[in-house]
C-alpha positions in Angstrom: 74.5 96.8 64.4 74.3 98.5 61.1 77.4 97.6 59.6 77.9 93.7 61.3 80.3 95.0 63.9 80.8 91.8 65.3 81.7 90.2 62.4 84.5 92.7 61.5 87.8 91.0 61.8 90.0 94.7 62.8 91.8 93.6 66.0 95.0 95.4 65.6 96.2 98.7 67.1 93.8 100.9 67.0 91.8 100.0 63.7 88.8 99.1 65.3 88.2 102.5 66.8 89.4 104.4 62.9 86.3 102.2 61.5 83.8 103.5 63.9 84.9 106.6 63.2 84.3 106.1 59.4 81.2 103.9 60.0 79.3 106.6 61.9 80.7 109.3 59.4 78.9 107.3 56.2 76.0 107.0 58.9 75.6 110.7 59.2 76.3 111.2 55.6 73.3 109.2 54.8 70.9 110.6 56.9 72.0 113.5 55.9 71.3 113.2 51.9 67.7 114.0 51.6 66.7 113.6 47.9 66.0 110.4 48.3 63.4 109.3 50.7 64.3 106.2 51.9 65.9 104.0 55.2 69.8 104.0 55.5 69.8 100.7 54.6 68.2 101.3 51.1 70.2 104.3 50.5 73.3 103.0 51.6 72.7 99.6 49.2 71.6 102.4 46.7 75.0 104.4 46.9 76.8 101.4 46.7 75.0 100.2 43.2 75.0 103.6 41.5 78.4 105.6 41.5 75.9 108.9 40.7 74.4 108.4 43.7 77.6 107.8 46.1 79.1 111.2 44.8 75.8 112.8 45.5 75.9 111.4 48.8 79.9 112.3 49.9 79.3 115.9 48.0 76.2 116.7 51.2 
């Protein structure tokens, strides 16, 4: 439960399966980014502090 999926408040249509689908794609884009050596967590509060670093990321 990376992201607090039960918490998430998308009930409606098919919303909940579109965010999994983007929640495993920023996933895989994290563990894919390698300059920095670090968990998912950290990079993934890393990429959300520093705009540098989130273009880095989405550009893997």
């Amino acid at each position: 439960m990376v992201y607090h999926e039960d918490e998430s408040r998308v009930r409606v249509g098919h919303a909940a399966a579109n965010f999994a689908v983007l929640r495993r794609m920023a996933n895989n884009l994290l563990q894919q980014e390698r300059t920095l050596k670090r968990s998912v967590k950290t990079k993934r509060l890393k990429a959300a502090l520093d705009e540098r670093y989130l273009l880095k990321v989405l550009q893997t």
